[in-house]
C-alpha positions, 0 to 999 in steps of 0.5 A: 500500500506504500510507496517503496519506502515502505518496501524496505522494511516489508518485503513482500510489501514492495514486491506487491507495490511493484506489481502495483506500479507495473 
């Protein structure tokens, strides 16, 4: 849900984000 900053510290949060860019 956050930007990729947030996907630092989570990473299945920054691949979700990716995805999301994608």
């Amino acid at each position: 849900m956050f930007p990729i900053p947030s996907g630092n510290l989570i990473p299945a949060g920054k691949v979700r984000c990716s995805n999301r860019l994608k």
